[in-house]
C-alpha positions as CSV (number, residue, x, y, z in Angstrom):
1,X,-20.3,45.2,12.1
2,X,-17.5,44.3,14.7
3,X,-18.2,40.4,15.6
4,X,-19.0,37.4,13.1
5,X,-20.3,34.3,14.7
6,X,-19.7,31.2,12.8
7,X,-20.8,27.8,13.7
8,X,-18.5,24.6,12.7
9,X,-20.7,21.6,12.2
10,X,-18.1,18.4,13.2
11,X,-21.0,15.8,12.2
12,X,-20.3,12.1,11.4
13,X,-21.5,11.6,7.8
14,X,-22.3,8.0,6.7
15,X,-21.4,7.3,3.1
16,X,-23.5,7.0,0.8
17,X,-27.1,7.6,3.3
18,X,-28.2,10.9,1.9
19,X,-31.7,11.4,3.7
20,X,-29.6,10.6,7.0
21,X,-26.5,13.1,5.8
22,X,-29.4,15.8,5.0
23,X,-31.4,15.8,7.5
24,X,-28.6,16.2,10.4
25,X,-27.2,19.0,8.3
26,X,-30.5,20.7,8.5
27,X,-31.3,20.1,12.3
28,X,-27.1,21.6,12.7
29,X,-28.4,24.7,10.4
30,X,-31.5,25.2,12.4
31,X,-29.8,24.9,15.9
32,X,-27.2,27.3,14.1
33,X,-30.0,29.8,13.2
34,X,-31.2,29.8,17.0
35,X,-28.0,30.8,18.3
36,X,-27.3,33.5,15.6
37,X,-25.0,32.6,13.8
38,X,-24.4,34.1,10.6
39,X,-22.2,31.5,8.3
40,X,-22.3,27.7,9.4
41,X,-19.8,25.4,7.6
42,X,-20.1,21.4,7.6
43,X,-17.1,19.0,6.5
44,X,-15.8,18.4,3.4
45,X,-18.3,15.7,1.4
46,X,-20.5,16.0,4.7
47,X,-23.3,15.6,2.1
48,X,-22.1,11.9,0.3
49,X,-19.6,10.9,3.0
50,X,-15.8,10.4,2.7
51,X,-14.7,8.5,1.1
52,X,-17.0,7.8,-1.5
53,X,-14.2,6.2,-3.9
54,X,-15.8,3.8,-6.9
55,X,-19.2,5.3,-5.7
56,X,-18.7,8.5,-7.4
57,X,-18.6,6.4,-11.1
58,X,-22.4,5.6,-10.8
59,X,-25.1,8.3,-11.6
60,X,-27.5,7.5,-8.8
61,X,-24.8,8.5,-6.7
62,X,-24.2,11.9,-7.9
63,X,-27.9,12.8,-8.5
64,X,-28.7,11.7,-5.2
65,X,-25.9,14.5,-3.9
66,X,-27.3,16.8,-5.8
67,X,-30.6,16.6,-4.8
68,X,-29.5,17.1,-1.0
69,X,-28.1,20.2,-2.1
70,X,-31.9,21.2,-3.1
71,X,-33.2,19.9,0.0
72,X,-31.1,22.5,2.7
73,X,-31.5,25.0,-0.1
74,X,-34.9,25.9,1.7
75,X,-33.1,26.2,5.0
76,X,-30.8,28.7,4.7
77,X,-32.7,32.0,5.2
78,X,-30.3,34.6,7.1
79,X,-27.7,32.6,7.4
80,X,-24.8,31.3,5.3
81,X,-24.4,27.6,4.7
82,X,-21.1,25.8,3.2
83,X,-21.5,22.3,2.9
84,X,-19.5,19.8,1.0
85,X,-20.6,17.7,-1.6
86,X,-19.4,16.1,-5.3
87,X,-19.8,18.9,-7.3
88,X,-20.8,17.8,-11.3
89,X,-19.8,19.5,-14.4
90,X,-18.0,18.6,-17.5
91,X,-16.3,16.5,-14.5
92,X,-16.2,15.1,-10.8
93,X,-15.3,17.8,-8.1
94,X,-14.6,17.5,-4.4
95,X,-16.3,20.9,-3.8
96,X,-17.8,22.9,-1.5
97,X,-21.2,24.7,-2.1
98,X,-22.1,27.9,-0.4
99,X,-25.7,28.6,0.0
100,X,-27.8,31.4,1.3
101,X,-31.9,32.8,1.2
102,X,-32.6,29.3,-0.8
103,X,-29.6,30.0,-3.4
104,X,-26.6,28.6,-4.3
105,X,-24.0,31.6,-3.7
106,X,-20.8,29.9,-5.1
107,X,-19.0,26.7,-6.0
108,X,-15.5,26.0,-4.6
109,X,-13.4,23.5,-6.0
110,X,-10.9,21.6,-4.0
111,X,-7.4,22.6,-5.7
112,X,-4.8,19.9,-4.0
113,X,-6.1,16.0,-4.0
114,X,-3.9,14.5,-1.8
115,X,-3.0,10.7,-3.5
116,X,-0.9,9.4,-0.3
117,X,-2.0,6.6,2.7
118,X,-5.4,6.4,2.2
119,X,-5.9,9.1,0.1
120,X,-6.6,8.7,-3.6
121,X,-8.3,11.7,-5.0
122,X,-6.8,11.9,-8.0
123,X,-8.1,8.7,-8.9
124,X,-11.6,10.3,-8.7
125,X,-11.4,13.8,-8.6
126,X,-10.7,17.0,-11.4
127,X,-8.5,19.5,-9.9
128,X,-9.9,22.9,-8.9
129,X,-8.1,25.9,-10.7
130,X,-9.4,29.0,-8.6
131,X,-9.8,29.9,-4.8
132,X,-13.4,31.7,-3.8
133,X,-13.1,34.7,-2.4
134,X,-15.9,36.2,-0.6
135,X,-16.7,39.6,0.2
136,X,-19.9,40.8,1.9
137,X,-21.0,44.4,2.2
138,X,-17.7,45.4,2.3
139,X,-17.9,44.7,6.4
140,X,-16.6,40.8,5.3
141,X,-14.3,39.1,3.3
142,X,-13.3,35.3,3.8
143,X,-11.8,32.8,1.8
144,X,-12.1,29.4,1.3
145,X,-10.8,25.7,0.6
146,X,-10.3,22.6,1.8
147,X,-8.6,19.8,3.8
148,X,-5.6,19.8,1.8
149,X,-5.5,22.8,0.6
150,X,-4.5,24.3,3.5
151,X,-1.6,22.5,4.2
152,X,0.1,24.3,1.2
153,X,1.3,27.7,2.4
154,X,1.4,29.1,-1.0
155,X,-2.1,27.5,-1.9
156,X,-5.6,29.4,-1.8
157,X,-5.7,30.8,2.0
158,X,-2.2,32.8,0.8
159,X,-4.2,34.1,-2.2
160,X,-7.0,34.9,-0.2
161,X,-5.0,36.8,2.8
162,X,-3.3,38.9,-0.6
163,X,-7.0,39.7,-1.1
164,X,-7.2,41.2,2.5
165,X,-9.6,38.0,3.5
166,X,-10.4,38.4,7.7
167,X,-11.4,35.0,7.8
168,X,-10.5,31.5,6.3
169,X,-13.3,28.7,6.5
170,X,-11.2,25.6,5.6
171,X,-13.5,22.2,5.6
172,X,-12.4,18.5,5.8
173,X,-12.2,15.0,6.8
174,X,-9.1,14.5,8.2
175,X,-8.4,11.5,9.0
176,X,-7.1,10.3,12.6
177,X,-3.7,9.1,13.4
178,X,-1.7,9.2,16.5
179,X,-1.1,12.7,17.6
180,X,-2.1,14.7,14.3
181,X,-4.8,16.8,16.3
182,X,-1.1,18.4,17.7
183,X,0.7,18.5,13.9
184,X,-2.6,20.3,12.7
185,X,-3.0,23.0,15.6
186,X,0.7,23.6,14.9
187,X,0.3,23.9,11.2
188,X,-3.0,26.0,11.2
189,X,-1.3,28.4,14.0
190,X,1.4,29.2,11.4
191,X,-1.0,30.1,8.8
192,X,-2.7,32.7,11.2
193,X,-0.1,34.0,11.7
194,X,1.3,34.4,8.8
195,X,-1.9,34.9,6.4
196,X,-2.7,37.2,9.4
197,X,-6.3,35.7,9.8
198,X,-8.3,33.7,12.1
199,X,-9.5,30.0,11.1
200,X,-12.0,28.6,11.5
201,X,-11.3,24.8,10.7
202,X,-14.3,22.2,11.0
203,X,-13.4,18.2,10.7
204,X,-15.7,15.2,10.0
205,X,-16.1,13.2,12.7
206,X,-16.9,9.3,12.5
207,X,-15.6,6.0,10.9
208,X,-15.5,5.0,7.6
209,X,-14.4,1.3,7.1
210,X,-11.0,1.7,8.0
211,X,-10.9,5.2,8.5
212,X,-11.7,7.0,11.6
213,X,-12.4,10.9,11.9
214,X,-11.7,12.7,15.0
215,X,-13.1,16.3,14.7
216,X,-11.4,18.0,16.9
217,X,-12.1,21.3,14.8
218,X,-10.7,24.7,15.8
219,X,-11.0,28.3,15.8
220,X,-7.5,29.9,15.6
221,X,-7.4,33.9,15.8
222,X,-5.3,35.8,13.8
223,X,-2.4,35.8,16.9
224,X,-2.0,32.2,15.5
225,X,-3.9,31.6,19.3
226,X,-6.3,29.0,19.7
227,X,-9.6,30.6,21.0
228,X,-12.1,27.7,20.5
229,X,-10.9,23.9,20.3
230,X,-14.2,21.5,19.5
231,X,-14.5,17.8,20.7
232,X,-12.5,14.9,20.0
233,X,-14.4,11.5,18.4
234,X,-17.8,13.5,19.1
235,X,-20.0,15.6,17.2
236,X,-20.4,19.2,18.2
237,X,-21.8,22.4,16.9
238,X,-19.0,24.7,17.3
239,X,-19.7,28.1,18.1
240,X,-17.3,31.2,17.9
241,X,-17.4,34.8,18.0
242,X,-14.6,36.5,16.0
243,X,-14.2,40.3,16.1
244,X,-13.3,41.5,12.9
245,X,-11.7,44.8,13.6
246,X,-8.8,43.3,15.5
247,X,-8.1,41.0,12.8
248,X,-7.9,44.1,10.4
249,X,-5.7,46.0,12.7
250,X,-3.3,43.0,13.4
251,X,-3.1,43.3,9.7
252,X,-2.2,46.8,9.8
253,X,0.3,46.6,12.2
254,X,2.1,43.6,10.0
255,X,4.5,45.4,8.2
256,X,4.9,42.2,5.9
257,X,1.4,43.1,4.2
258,X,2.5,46.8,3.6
259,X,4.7,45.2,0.8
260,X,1.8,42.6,-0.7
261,X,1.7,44.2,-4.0
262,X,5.0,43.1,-4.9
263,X,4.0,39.2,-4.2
264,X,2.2,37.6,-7.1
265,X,-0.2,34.9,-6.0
266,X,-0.1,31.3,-8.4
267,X,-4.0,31.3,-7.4
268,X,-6.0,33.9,-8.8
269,X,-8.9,33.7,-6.3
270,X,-12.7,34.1,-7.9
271,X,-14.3,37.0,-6.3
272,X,-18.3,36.8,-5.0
273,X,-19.8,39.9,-4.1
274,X,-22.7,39.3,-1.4
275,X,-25.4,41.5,0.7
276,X,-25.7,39.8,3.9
277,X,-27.6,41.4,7.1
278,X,-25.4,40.6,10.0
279,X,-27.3,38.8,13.0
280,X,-27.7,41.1,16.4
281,X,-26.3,38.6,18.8
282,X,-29.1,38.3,21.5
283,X,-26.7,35.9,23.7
284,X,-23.5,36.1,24.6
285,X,-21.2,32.7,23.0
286,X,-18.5,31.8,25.8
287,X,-15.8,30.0,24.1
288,X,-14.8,26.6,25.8
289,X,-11.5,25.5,25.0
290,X,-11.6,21.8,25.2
291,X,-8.2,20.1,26.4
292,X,-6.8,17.7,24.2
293,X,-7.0,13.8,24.8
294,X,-4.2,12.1,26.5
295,X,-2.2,9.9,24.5
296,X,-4.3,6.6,26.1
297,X,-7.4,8.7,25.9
298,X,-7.0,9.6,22.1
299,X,-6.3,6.1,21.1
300,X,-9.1,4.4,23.0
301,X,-11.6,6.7,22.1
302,X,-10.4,6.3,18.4
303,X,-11.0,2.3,18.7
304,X,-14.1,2.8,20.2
305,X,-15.6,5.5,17.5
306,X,-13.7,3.1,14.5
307,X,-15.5,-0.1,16.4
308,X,-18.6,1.5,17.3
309,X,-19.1,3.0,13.2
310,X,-18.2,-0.3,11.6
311,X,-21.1,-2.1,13.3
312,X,-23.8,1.3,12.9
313,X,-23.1,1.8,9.0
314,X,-22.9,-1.7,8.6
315,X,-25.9,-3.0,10.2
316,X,-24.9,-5.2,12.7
317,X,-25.9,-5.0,16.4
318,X,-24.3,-7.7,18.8
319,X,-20.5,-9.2,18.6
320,X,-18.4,-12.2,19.8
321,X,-15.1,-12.2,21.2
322,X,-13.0,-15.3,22.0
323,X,-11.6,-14.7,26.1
324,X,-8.2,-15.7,26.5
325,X,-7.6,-14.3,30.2
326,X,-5.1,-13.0,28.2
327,X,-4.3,-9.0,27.9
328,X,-5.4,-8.7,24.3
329,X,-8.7,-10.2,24.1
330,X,-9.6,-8.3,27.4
331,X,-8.5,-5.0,25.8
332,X,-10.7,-5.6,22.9
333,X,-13.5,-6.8,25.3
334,X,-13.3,-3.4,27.3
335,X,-13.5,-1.4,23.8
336,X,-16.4,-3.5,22.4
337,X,-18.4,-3.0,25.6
338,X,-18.1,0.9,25.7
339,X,-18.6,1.0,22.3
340,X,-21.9,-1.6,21.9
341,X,-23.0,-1.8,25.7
342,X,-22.5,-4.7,27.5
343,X,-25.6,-6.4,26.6
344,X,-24.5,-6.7,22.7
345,X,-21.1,-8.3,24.2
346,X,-21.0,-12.2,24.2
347,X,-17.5,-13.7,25.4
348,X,-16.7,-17.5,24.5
349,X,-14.0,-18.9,26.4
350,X,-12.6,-22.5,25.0
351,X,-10.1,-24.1,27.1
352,X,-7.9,-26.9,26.2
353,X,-5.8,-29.2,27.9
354,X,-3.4,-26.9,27.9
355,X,-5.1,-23.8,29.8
356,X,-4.2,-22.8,32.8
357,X,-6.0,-22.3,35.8
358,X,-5.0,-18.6,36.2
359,X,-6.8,-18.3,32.2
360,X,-9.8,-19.6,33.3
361,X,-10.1,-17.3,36.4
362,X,-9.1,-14.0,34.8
363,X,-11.6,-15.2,31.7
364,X,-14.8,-15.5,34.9
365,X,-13.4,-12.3,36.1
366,X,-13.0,-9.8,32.9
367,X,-16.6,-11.2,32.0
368,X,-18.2,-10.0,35.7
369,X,-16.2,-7.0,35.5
370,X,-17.7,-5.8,32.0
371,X,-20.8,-6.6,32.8
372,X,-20.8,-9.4,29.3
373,X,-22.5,-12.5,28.9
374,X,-19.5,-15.5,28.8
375,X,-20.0,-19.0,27.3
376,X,-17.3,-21.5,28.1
377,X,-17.0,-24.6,25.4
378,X,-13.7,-27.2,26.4
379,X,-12.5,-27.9,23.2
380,X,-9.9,-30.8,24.5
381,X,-12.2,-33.2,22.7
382,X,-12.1,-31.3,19.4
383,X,-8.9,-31.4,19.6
384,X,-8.1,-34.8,20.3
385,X,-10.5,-36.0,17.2
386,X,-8.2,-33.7,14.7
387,X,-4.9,-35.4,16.5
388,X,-6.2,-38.8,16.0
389,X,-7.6,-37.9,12.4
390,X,-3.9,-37.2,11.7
391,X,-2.0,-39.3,13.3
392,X,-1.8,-41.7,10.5
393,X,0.4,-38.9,9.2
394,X,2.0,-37.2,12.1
395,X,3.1,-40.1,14.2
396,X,6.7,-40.3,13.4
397,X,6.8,-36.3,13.6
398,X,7.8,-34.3,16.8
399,X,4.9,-31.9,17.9
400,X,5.6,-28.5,16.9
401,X,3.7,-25.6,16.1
402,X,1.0,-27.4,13.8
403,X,-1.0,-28.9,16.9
404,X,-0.6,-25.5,18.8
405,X,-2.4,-23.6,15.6
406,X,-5.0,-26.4,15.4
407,X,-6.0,-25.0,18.9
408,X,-6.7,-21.9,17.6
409,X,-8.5,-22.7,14.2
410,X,-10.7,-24.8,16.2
411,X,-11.5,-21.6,18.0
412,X,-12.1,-19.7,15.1
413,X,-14.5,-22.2,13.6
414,X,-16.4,-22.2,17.3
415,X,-16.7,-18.1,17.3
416,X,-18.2,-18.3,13.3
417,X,-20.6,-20.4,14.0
418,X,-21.9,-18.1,16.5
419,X,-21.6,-15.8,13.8
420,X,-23.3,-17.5,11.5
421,X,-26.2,-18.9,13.7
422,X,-26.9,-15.4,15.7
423,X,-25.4,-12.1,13.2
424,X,-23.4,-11.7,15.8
425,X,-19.8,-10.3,13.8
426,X,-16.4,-11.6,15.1
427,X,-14.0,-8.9,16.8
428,X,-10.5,-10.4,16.3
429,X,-8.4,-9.7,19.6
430,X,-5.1,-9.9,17.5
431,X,-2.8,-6.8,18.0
432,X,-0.9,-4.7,15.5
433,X,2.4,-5.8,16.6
434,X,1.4,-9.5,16.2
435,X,-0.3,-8.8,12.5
436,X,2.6,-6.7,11.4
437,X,5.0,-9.6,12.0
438,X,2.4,-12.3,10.8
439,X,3.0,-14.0,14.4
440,X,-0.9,-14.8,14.1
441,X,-3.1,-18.0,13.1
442,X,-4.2,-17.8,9.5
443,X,-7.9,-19.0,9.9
444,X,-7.4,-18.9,13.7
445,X,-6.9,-15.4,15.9
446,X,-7.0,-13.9,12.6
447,X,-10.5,-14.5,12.0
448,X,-12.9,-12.1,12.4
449,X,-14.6,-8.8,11.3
């Protein structure tokens, strides 16, 4: 056996919708099967969804989770499934389970729990003590962890690369920030290289609440060279071809692992013994390397996923936006159309006295441009009710920036209503910069979903 093929699932998980979960894992381990692959590995929790946080504390919960793990059991003739899940013993795991011919092969339990931004695993997870170690037929041995782990040069990939592993399967959901699809190809080059080992590294995909997943998985050989990059904010079935015999003679040639038996690993890896038939590879897999995003690229695509998520895992289907003519509101317009279609889009433009004509323009013209539905409601009359209303109180007092805000709440009542009346949920047009600084309308352009 010279070539391994192994298929990286990058699927979007919804927390907590276990047929859904299950039954896209299956159809990723059947379309893995046709193209011969022999191990196929799916993100960390891909079963539950990440982050399950106070979810893991009820029973129904975990027994659902388990049961998935039943239901691809039957699935996994000749070939070699890792999936994550919550694993349940005399505690709460963030595991992996590793299952082949309709058994479970092996448990891994995450070692690291990263408790930093918006990370709080050891809130609800027991630490792991060993890596897994995997040999099979003596023509295969890879090791495994994940998300975290990895990040730990000492942690179990260095254990398993001690224990001559040719491969390291490394599972997560990662979440997305600026530019960490670059600190992560960097990081997991450096491990290659070092461990002297390809990677294979799959990533959730998806958003969660807050969070958004990227994928962006990869396949790094044991030159530390990226052979196989997987989409960005898209899920993919991510095939390689790694040939194991010049990962073993890379190895060789290291002269750093002639000396391995005087380092002492921390992690005393678990060893499985497997028999495994190796799949003849009927078609050729041509490795596409993906480019990465461009910096506007990356950051659209990660408000459209995040925008597009919210409304699927939470049921809605149709939003609102208040139009400004302003640059905000159209940005968030242009992201809620790509992300919904234009037909879920409805734009409410509310003019005042104090509008301008170039506004009211550039509102008509955004709206024909995106292709959105756009209802326009003066609200100068609004407006001069609450002034009147308060005048008893505010006549001897300058105008300042209570009647500008008024403006705006008045808007925000107008775009819940809609809300209310239609489903439709509120996109707030507000940027970072404004929300950091609190230069925003409480109840106003700060309402909103």
């Amino acid at each position: 056996m010279n070539t391994i093929r192994v298929a990286a699932g990058q699927i979007n998980s919804t927390l907590g919708d276990f047929e859904y979960n299950t039954k896209k894992i299956i159809e990723y381990i059947k379309e893995a099967q046709n193209k011969d692959a022999d191990i196929i590995i799916f993100p960390e929790l891909a079963i539950s969804g990440y982050p399950p946080e106070d979810l893991v504390y009820k029973k129904s919960f975990l027994s659902a989770n388990l049961k998935s793990i039943q239901k691809i059991l039957p699935h996994t003739k000749d070939i070699i499934v890792i999936v994550g899940f919550i694993n349940v013993e005399h505690d709460i795991f963030n595991s992996a389970c590793i299952l082949y011919n309709g058994e479970i092969k092996g448990i891994y339990n995450k070692i690291f729990l990263p408790n930093y931004g918006v990370f709080d695993e050891e809130r609800y997870f027991q630490r792991g003590e060993n890596p897994l170690f995997f040999k099979i037929n003596n023509a295969l041995a890879f090791g495994l962890s994940i998300c975290e782990d990895i990040w730990y040069p000492e942690g179990p990939g260095f254990a398993s690369a001690l224990f001559n592993a040719d491969i390291l399967l490394n599972i997560n959901a990662s979440p997305f920030h600026y530019n960490k699809w670059s600190l992560r190809e960097k990081m997991l080059s450096i491990r290659a290289i070092d461990y002297g080992t390809a990677i294979v590294y799959c990533n959730m995909v998806g958003g969660q609440d807050e969070i958004v997943f990227d994928g962006h998985s990869l396949v790094i050989n044991e030159n530390g060279e990226i052979i196989n990059r997987g989409d960005s904010f898209a899920e993919e079935l991510l095939i390689t071809d790694l040939c194991i015999d010049s990962i073993r003679t890379k190895r060789l040639k290291d002269p750093r692992w002639k000396k391995k038996n005087i380092l002492s690993p921390t992690l005393q890896p678990k060893i499985i013994y497997m028999d495994y038939k190796f799949h003849e590879k009927k078609t050729k897999i041509q490795n596409i390397e993906k480019r990465p995003p461009t910096i506007e690229e990356e950051v659209f695509k990660g408000l459209v996923l995040g925008l597009k998520d919210y409304f699927r895992k939470n049921y809605f289907t149709k939003a609102v936006i208040g139009i400004s003519g302003g640059i905000d509101s159209a940005l968030v317009s242009a992201i809620a159309t790509v992300a919904l279609g234009n037909e879920n889009v409805t734009g409410v433009f509310m003019p005042s006295m104090f509008t301008s004509k170039e506004s009211i323009e550039d509102s008509k013209e955004l709206a024909k441009n995106l292709g959105i539905n756009l209802i326009e409601i003066p609200i100068t009359n609004i407006y001069e009710s609450y002034i009147n209303s308060l005048n008893p109180f505010f006549k001897d007092l300058p105008f300042n920036t209570t009647e500008e805000n008024i403006q705006a709440r008045i808007r925000g009542n107008l775009l819940m209503a809609f809300s209310n009346k239609f489903g439709w949920l509120v996109i707030t047009t507000g940027n970072k910069s404004e929300m950091s600084t609190g230069y925003a309308t409480l109840y106003g352009d700060m309402a909103g979903g």
